[in-house]
N, C-alpha and C positions, 0 to 999 in steps of 0.2 A: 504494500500500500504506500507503504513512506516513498520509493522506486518510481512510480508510477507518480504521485502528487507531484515530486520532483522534478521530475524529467518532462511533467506539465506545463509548468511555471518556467522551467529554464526554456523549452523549446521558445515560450510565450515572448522571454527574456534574452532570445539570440535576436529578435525582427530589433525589438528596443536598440541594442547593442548595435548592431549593422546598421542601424537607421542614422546612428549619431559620429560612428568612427569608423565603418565600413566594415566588408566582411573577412580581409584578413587582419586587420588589428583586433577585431572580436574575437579571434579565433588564435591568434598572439595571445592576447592580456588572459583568455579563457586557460590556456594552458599556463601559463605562467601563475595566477591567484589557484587555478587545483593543484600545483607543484609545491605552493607551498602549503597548502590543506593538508594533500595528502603527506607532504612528512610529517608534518605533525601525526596525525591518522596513525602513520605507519610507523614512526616512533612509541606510539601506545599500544598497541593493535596489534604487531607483526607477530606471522608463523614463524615457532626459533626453530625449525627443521634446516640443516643447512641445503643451499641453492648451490647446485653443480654449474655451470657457468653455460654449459650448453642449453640447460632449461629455462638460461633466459631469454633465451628465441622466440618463444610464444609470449612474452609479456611484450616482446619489441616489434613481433608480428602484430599482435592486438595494436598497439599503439599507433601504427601506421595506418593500420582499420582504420579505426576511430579519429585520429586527427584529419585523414579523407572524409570522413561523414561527416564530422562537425565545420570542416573548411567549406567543402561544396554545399552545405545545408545553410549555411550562413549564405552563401554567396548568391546561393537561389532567392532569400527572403529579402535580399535586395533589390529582386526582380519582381517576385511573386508574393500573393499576399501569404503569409505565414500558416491559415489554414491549411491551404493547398500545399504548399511544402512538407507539414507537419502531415500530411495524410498520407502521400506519395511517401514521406519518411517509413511511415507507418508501414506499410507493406515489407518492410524488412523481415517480420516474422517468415514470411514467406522463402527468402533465403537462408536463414537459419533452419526451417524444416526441412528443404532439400542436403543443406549441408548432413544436418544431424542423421538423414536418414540414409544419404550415400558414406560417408565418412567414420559413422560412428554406429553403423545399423541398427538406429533405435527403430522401431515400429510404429504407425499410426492405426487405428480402428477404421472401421468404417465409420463412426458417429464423428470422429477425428477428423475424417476430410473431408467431411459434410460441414463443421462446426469450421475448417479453416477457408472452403468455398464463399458459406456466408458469410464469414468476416472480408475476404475479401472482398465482394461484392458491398458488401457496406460501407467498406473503407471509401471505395471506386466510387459509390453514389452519393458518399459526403464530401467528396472531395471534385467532383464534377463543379465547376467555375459556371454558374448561372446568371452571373452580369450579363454576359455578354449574348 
């Protein structure tokens, strides 16, 4: 829930940001204020397991994910109105569930790709631009 509020608010809070400093200083200062959140975080918080150096390829792969998504997302809501971005964002479950099920052979149900059909189709029909 906390996840989800969050990630509300911020998405809300990248159009503000781009609106007033554009979308790669947004996407600059964004990482720069969570660098130092998360040391702190991670100075309280950290797994004491030690890290073999080759296993930090998947926090350096994530990181280029994620700096990609947050740069071009920003860059979009300087074009587009922030719903529509935020919707279009939204569909990433979508890649997440192809990943997880070639990659990691999880399973879906049948009520499962009924249940991710209609979310997309929801996503698609909230996110359709009626101005125009």
């Amino acid at each position: 829930m906390a996840s989800m509020l969050t990630l509300g608010v911020s998405t809300y809070l990248y159009k503000r940001s781009t609106d007033v400093i554009g979308p790669t200083n947004t996407t600059f200062f964004y990482y720069l204020f969570s660098f130092m959140i998360a040391i702190v975080v991670w100075l309280l918080f950290r797994e004491t397991q030690p890290i073999p150096t080759a296993n930090l390829f998947w926090p350096a792969l994530l990181a280029v994910f994620l700096f990609t998504s947050v740069w071009t997302f920003n860059y979009a809501v300087k074009f587009i109105d922030v719903s529509v971005a935020s919707t279009i964002r939204s569909l990433s479950f979508v890649i997440t569930i192809l990943l997880a099920i070639n990659l990691s052979q999880e399973q879906l149900t049948t009520k499962d790709w009924f249940a991710v059909v209609f979310a997309v189709i929801a996503l698609v029909l909230f996110g359709l631009n009626t101005k125009n």
